[in-house]
C-alpha positions as CSV (number, residue, x, y, z in Angstrom):
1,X,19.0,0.4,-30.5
2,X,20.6,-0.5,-26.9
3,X,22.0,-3.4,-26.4
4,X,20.6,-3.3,-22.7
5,X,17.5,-3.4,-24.6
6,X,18.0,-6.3,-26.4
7,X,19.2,-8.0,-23.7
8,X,16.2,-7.3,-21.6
9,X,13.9,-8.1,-25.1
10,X,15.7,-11.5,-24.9
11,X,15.0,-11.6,-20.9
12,X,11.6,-11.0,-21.5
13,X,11.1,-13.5,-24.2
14,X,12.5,-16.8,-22.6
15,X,9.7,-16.4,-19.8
16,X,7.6,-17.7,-22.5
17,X,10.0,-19.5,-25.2
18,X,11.7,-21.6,-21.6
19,X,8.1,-21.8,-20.4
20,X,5.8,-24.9,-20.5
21,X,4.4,-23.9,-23.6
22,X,8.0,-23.6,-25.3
23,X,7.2,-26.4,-27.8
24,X,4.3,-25.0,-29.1
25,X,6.1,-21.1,-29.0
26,X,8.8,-22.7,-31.2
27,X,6.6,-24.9,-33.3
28,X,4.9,-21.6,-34.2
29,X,7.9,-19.2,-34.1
30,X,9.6,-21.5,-36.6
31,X,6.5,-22.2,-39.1
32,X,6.4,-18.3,-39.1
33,X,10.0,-17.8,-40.2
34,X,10.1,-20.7,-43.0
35,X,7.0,-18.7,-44.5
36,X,9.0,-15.6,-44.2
37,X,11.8,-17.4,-46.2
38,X,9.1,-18.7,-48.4
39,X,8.2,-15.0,-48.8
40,X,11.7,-13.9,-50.0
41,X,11.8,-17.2,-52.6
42,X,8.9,-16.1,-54.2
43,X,9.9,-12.7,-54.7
44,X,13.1,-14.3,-56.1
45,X,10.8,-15.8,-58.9
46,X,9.1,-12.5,-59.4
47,X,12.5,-10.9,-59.7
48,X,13.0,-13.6,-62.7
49,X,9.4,-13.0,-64.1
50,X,9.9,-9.7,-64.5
51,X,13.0,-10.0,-66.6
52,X,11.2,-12.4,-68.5
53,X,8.0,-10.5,-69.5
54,X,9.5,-7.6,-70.4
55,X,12.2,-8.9,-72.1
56,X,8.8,-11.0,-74.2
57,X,7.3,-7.2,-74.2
58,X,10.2,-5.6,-75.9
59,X,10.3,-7.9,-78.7
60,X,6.7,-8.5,-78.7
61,X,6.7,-12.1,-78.1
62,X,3.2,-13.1,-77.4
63,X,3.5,-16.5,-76.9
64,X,6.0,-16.0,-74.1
65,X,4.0,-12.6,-72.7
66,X,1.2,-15.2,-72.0
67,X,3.3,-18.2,-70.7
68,X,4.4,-15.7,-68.2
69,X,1.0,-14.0,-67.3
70,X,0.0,-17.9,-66.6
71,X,3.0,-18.3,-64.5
72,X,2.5,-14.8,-62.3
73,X,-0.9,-15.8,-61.8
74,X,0.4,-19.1,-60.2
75,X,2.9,-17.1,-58.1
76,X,0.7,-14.7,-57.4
77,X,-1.4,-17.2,-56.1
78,X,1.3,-19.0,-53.7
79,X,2.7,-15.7,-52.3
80,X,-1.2,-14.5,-51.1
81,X,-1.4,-18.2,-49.4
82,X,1.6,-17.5,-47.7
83,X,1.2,-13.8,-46.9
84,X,-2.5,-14.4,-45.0
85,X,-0.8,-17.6,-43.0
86,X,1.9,-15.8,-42.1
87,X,-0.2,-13.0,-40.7
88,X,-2.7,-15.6,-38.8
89,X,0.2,-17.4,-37.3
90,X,2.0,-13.9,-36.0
91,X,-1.3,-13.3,-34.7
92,X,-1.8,-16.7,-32.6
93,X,1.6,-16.5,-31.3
94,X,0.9,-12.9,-30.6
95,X,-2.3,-14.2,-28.3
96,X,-0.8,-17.0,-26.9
97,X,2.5,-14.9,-26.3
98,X,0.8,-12.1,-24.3
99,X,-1.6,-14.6,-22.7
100,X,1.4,-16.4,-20.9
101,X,3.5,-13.2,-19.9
102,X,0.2,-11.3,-18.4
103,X,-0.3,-14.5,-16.3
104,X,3.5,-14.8,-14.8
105,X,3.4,-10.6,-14.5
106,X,-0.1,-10.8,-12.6
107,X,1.5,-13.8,-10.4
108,X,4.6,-12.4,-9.5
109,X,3.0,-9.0,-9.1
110,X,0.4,-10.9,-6.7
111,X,3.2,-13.0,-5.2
112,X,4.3,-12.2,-1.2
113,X,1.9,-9.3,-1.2
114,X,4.2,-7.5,-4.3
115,X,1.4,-5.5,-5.4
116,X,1.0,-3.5,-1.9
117,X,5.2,-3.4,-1.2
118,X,5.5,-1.7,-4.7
119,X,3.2,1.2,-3.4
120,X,4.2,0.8,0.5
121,X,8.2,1.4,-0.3
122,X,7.4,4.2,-3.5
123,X,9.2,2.2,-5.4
124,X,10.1,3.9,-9.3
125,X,6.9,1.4,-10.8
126,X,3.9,3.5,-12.0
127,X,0.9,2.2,-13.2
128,X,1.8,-1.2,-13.1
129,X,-1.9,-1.8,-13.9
130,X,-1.2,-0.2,-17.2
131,X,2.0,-2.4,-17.8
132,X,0.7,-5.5,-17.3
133,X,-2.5,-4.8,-19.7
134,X,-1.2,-2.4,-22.7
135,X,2.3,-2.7,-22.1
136,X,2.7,-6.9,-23.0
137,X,0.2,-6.4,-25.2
138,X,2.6,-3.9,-27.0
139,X,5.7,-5.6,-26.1
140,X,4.4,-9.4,-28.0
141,X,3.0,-7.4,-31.3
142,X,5.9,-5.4,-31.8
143,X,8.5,-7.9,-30.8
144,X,7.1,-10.4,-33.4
145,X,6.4,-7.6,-36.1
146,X,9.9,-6.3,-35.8
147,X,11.4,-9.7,-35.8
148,X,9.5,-10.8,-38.8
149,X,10.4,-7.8,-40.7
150,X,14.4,-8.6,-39.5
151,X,14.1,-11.5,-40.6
152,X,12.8,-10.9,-44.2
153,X,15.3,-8.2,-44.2
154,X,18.2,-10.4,-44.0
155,X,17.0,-12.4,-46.4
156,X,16.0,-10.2,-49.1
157,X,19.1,-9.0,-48.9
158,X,21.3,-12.2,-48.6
159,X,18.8,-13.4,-51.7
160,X,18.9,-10.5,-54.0
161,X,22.6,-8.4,-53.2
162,X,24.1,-11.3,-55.4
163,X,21.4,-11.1,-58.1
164,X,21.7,-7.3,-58.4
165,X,26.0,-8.3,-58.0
166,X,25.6,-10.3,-61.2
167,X,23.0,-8.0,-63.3
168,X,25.3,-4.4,-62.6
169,X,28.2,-6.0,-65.1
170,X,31.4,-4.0,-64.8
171,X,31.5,0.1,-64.6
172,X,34.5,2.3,-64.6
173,X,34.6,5.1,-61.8
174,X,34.5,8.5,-63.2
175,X,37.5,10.2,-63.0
176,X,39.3,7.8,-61.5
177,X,39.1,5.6,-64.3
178,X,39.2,2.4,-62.4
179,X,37.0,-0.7,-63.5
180,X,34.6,-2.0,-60.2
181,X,32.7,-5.0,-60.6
182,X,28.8,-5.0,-59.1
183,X,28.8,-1.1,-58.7
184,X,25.3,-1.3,-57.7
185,X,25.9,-3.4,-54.7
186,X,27.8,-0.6,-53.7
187,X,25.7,2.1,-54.7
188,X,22.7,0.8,-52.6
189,X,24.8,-0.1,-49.6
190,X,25.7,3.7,-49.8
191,X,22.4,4.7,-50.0
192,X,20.6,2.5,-47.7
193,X,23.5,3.2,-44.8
194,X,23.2,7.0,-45.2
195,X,19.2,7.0,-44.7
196,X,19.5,5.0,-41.8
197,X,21.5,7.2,-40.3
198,X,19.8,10.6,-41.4
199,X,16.5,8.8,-40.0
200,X,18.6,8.1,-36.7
201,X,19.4,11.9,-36.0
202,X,16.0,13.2,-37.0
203,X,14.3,10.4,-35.1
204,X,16.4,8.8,-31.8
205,X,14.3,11.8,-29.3
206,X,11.1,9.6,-30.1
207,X,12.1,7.0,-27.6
208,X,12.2,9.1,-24.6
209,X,9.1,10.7,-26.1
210,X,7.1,7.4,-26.3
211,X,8.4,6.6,-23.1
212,X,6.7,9.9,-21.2
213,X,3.4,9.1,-23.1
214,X,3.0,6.1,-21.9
215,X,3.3,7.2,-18.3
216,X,1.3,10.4,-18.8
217,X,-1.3,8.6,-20.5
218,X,-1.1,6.2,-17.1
219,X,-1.4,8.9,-14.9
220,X,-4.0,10.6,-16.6
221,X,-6.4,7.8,-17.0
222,X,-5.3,6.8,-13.1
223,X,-6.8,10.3,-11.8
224,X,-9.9,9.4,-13.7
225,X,-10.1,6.0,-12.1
226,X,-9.1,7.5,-8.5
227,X,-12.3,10.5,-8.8
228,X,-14.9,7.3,-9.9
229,X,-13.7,5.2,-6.8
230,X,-14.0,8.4,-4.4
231,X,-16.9,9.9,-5.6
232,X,-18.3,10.6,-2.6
233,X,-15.9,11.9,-0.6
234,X,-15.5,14.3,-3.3
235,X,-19.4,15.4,-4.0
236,X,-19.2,15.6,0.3
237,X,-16.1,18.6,0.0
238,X,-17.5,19.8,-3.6
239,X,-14.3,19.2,-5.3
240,X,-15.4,18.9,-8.5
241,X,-13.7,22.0,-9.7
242,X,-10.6,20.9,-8.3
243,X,-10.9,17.7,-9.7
244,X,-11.5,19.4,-12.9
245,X,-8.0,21.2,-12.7
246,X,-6.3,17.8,-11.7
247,X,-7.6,16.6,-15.1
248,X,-6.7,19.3,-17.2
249,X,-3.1,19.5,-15.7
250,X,-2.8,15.9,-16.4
251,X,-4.3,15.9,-19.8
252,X,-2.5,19.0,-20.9
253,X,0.7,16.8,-19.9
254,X,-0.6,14.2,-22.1
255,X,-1.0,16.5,-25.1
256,X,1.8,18.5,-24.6
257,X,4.1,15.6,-24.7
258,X,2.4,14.3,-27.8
259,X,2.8,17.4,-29.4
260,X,6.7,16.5,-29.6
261,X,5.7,13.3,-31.1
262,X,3.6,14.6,-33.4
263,X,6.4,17.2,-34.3
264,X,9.2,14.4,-34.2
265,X,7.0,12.1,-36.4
266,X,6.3,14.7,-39.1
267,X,9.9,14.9,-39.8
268,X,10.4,11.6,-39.8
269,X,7.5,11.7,-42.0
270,X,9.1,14.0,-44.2
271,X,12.1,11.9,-44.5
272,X,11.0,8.7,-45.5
273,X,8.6,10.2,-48.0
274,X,11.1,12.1,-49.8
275,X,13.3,8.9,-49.2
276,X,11.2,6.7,-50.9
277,X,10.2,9.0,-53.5
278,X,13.8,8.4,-54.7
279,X,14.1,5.3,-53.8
280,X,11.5,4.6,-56.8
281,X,13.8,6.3,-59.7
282,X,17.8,5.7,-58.0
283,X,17.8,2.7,-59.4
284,X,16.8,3.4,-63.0
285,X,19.0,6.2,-63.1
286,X,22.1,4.3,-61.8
287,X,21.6,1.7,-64.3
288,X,20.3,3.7,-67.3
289,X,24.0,4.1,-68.6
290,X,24.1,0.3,-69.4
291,X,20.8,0.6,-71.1
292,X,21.4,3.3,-73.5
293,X,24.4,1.7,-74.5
294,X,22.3,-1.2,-75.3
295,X,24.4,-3.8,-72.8
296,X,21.0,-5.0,-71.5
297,X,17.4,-4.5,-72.2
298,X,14.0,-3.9,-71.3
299,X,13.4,-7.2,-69.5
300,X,17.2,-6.5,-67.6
301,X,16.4,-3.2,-66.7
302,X,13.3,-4.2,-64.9
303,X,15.2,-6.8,-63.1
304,X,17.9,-4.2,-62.2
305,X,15.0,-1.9,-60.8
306,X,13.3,-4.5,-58.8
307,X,16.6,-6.0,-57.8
308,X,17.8,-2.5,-56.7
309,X,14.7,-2.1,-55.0
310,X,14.5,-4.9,-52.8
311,X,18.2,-4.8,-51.7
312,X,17.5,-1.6,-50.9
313,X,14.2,-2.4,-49.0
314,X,16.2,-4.4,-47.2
315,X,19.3,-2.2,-46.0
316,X,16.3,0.4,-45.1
317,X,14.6,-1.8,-42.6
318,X,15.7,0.3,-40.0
319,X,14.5,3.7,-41.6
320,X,10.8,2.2,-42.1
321,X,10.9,1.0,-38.6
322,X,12.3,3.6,-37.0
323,X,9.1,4.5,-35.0
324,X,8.2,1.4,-34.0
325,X,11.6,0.7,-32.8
326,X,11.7,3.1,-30.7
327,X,8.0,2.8,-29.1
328,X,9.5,-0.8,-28.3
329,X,12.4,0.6,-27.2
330,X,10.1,2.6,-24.2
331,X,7.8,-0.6,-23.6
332,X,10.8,-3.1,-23.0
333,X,12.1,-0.2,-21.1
334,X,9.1,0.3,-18.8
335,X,8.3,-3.9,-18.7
336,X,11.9,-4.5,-17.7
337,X,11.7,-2.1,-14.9
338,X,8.6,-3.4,-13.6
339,X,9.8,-6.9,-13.4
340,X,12.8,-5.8,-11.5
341,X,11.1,-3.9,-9.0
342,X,8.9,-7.1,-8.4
343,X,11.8,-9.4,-7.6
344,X,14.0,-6.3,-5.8
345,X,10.5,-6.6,-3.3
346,X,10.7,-10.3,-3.6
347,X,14.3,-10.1,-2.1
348,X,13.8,-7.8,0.1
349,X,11.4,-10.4,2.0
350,X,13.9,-12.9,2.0
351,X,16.6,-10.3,3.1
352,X,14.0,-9.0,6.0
353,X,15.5,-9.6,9.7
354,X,11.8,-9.9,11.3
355,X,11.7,-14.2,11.2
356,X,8.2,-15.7,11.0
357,X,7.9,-19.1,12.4
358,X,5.1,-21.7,13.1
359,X,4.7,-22.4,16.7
360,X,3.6,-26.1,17.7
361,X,1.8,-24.6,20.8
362,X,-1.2,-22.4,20.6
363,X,0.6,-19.2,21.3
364,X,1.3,-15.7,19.8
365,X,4.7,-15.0,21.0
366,X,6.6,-11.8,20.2
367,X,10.2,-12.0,21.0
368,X,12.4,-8.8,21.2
369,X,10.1,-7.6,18.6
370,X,11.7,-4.3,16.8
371,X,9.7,-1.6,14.3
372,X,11.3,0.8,12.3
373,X,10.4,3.5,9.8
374,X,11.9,4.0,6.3
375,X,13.8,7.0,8.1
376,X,15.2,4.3,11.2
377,X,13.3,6.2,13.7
378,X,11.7,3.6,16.1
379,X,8.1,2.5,16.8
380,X,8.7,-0.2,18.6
381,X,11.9,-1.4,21.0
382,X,12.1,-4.8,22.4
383,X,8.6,-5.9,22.4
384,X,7.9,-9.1,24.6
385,X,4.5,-10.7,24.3
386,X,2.8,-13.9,25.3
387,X,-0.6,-14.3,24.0
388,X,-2.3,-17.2,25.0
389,X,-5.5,-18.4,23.4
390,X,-8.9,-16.4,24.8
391,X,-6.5,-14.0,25.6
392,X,-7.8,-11.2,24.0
393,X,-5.3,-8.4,23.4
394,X,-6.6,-4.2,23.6
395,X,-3.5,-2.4,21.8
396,X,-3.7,1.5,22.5
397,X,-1.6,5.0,21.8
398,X,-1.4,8.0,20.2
399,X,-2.1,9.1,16.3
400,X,1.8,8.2,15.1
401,X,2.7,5.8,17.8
402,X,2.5,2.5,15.3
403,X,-0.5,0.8,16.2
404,X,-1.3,-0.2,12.5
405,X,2.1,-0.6,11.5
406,X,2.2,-3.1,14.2
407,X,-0.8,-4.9,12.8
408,X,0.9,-4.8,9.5
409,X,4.3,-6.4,10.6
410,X,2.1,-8.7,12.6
411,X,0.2,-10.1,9.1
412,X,4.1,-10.1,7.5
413,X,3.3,-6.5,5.4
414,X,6.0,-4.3,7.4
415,X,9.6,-5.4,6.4
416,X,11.5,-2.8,8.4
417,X,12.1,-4.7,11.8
418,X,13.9,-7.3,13.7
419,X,13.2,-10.2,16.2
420,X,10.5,-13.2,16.1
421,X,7.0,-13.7,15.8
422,X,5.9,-17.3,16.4
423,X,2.7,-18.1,15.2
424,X,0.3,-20.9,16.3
425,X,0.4,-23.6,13.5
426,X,-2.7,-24.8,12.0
427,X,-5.1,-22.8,12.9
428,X,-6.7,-19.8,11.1
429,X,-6.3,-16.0,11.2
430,X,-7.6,-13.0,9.9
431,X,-7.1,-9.5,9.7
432,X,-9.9,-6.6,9.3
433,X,-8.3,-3.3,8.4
434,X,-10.2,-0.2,9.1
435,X,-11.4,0.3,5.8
436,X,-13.2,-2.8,4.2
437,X,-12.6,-4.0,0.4
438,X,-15.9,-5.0,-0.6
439,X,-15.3,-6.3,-4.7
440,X,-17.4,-5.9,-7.8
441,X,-20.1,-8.4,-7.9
442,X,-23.0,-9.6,-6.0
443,X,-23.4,-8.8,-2.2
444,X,-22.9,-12.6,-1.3
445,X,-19.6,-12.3,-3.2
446,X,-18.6,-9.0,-0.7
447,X,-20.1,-11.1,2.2
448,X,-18.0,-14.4,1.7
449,X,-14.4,-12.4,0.3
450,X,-12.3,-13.9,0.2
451,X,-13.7,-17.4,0.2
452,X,-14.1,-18.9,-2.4
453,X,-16.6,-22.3,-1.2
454,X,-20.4,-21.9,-1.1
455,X,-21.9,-21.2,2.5
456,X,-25.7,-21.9,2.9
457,X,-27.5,-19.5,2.6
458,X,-29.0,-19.6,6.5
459,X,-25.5,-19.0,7.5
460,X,-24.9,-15.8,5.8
461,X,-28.1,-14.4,7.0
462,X,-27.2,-15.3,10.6
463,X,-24.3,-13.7,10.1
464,X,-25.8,-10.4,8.6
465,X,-28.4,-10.5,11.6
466,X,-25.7,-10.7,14.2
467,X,-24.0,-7.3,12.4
468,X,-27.5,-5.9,12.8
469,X,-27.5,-5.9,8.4
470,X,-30.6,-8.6,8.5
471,X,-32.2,-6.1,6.0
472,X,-29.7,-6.7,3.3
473,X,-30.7,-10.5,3.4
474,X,-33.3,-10.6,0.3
475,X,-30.4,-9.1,-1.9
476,X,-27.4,-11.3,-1.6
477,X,-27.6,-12.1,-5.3
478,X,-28.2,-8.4,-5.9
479,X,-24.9,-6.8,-8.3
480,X,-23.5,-3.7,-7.8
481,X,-20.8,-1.8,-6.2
482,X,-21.4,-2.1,-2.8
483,X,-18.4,0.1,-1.5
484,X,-20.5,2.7,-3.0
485,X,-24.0,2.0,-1.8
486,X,-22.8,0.7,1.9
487,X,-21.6,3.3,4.9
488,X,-18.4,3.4,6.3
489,X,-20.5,1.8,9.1
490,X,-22.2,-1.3,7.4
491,X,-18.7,-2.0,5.4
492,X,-17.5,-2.2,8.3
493,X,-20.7,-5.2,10.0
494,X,-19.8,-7.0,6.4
495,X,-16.4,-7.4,7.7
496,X,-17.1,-8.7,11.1
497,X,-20.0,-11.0,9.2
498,X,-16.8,-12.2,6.9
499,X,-15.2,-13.6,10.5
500,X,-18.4,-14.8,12.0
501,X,-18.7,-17.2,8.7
502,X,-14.5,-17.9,8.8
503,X,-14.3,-18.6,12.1
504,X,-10.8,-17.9,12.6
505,X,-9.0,-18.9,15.8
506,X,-7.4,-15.5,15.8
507,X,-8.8,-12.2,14.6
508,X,-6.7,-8.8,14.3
509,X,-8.8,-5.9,14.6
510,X,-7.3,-2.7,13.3
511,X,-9.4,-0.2,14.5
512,X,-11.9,-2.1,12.4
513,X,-15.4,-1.2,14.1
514,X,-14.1,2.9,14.6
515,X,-17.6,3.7,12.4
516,X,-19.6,1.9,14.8
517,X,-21.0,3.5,17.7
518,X,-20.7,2.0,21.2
519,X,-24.2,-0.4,21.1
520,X,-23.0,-1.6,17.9
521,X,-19.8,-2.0,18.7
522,X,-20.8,-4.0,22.0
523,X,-23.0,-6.2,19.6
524,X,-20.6,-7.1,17.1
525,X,-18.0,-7.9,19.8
526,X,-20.5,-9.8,22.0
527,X,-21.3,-11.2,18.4
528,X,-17.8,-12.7,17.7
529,X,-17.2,-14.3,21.5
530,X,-20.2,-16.0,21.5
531,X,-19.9,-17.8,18.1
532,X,-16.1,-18.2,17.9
533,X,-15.9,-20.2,21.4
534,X,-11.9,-20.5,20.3
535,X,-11.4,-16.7,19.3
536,X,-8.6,-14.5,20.7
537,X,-8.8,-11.2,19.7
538,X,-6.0,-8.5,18.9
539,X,-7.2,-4.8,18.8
540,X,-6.4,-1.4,17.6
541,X,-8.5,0.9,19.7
542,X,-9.2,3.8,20.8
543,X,-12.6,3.7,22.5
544,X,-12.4,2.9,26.1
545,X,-15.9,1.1,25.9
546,X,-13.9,-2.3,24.2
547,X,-11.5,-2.4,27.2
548,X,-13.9,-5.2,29.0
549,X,-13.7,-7.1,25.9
550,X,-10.5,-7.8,26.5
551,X,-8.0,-9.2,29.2
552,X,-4.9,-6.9,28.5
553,X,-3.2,-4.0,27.7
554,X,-0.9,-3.1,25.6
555,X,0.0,0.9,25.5
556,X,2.4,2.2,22.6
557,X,3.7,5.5,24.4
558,X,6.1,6.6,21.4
559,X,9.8,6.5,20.6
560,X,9.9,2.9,20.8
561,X,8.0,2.7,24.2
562,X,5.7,0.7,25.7
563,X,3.4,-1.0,28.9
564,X,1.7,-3.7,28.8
565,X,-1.1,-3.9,31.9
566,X,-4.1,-6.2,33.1
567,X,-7.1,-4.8,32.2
């Protein structure tokens, strides 16, 4: 085990056990480890018993055989009561554990657009939808199932290294002939230390292993989500049989990898079986000698065996554990990665040299407004711009020239840049993309995204009529995936409908009614000037019919050029 990993464990843990719900983490974590204490106490007493009862066996005392069947049964009884609590309270903290961390992942992974930087800067993070459900999930059982075991390690140990100390008497060391007190202290130290790190050597490639399957099972499972959400497009260039190779590939990566486990575990496997197998009869044999020669009897060899045993138990945490430690090793791994590429995208915002501000006049003004690539290579050189409010703004050029990346560094998505962009201050804008995210739900729920307030229903039907969509009035209540069942084209009407019920003083248009032909296009626009009296509009364009729906010009000519013109 790394010691980055424990640091990153511990990292990982204060963001619940600092949290506001730290009284109620402790409360529980430390009712959990005085039952695990409890635990080791009673098999303390059981330890005793068994010394007890055999020792009444031997000489076939029945009064005491029965004394102590009456007093197992009472022990018996206190360690199940503690075992199930024990269990139920690992399991709450478990839930309220995970519960906590998926809701600061999901809000820092939401947080300053995260979520689309990750994917826009190809950052190391994979599947981040697969950390933040199956890897927390992972990350809270283990944790607490590993600590817990730690824990009762320890003290099974600390408990029962000084009972076996005082049972093991005094031995001489063959041919040495020198006297050692508590011989079988030693002797399990020994034995426990060297299966530890036999099961080390036959088992450390596991946590790479686990590592990969977690990310192949990502990616595999992400192609199958990616054919279900294209469907279409695929059936349209009858794909299916490349598709079909996609999947294989990625499941054969899936099972090829877990074919090392498999291999990896199965000596591992081997191990601890034959291990434990041992483990069972070491300690009679190692203490026989004081039997035979009568220095204790039935009832102390029993002792000896269980005493033996649980020290032993206890030095071998690590050998029983070994898989799961290193499938926890690969989830803090994979958890602590994720949460450091959120906040290295989180300072890169704050490090970004394009400065938003909020203007106390109703302008949109670009000051020596700069655009780069990843590579440096300019879009965009100096850009000067005054928009003033009706203004409505045409912005043209070539495939490659940075039309949408403008859009993007407009709406505070494109980091890689210098100069200022003041914005008007309280007053609303929105952007419509080319491609329209239409949610899972009801068509009213597509309609008014991202809203969240009712809107009459009168509204929404003017607004669908005005898109030239009145016949999907009667079924705004109707469920069902609408990205699926709409065209390119009507996707595209919801999204003007969504600004015609906003009403946004300033609406950026990226190339967001290219589905549309010209009449449709005319109505929409006609649509949005008429019932948005305060509306300036910003377009991405390419269509020469929308030129005398706007004032000017602007023409990206490439290599960082550009003209801006009356229209």
């Amino acid at each position: 085990m790394k010691m980055r990993h424990l640091q990153a464990s511990l990292a990982l843990a204060k963001i619940y056990f600092n949290s506001e719900h730290k009284r109620q983490a402790w409360l529980f974590s430390l009712t959990i480890i005085t039952l695990t204490f409890a635990h080791v106490y009673l098999l303390v007493l059981l330890n005793r018993w068994n010394n007890t009862f055999y020792g009444a066996l031997q000489e076939y005392n029945t009064q005491i055989m029965f004394s102590s069947l009456g007093e197992f049964s009472l022990l018996a009884g206190i360690y199940i009561l503690v075992a199930v609590y024990s269990f139920y309270l690992q399991q709450i903290l478990e839930l309220h554990w995970r519960t906590h961390l998926t809701k600061v992942f999901i809000e820092d992974w939401l947080s300053q657009r995260t979520y689309y930087l990750l994917q826009l800067t190809n950052h190391d993070t994979d599947n981040p939808d697969q950390r933040i459900s199956e890897d927390i999930k992972l990350f809270t059982n283990i944790t607490i199932t590993l600590t817990v075991g730690f824990l009762r390690s320890v003290g099974t140990f600390v408990a029962f290294v000084f009972i076996l100390w005082r049972l093991s008497g005094k031995t001489i060391i063959p041919w040495l002939n020198i006297p050692l007190d508590g011989y079988l202290v030693y002797v399990a130290l020994i034995y426990a230390t060297l299966g530890s790190y036999l099961a080390h050597k036959i088992g450390k490639k596991l946590i790479d292993l686990n590592y990969l399957q977690q990310q192949k099972e990502a990616n595999f499972r992400f192609a199958l989500v990616r054919l279900r959400e294209n469907s279409e497009n695929i059936a349209f260039y009858r794909g299916e049989n490349l598709e079909q190779l996609n999947f294989i590939n990625y499941f054969t990566q899936v099972i090829r990898n877990f074919k090392k486990i498999i291999s990896k575990r199965k000596q591992l496997v081997w191990y601890n079986s034959f291990y434990g197998q041992i483990a069972i009869i070491f300690p009679f044999l190692v203490s026989m000698p004081r039997y035979l020669a009568r220095e204790i009897n039935l009832g102390g060899l029993m002792q000896i065996a269980s005493a033996f045993g649980r020290v032993q138990d206890a030095l071998s945490f690590f050998v029983d554990a070994y898989t799961s430690i290193a499938e926890w090793q690969a989830v803090v791994e994979r958890l602590s990665n994720f949460q450091n590429d959120m906040q290295a995208m989180q300072n890169l915002q704050q490090a970004r040299q394009i400065n938003y501000h909020q203007s106390s006049q109703a302008t949109l003004q670009l000051t020596n407004l700069n655009i780069y690539l990843p590579n440096q290579v300019s879009l965009l050189k100096d850009l000067n711009l005054e928009l003033n409010p009706g203004e409505h703004l045409l912005i043209k050029g070539a495939s490659g020239s940075g039309k949408s990346t403008l859009m993007r560094t407009l709406a505070g998505l494109w980091l890689l840049g210098s100069g200022l962009i003041k914005l008007p201050s309280g007053q609303k804008t929105m952007f419509l993309p080319q491609r329209t995210y239409l949610p899972l739900g009801s068509l009213r729920q597509a309609i008014l995204y991202p809203q969240t307030e009712p809107v009459a229903d009168s509204l929404i039907k003017l607004a669908l009529t005005s898109c030239a969509l009145d016949y999907l009035s009667e079924q705004l209540d109707t469920t069902a995936d609408w990205s699926h069942i709409l065209s390119l084209g009507e996707q595209q009407r919801i999204a003007i409908a969504r600004a015609l019920l906003l009403k946004p003083q300033w609406l950026f248009l990226d190339e967001a009614t290219s589905a549309l032909d010209s009449k449709l296009e005319a109505q929409v626009y006609l649509a949005l000037q008429e019932q948005i009296p305060q509306l300036t509009l910003l377009s991405v364009a390419h269509k020469p019919t929308l030129d005398q729906f706007h004032q000017q010009l602007l023409e990206l000519r490439g290599c960082g050029t550009w003209q801006l013109t009356k229209l």
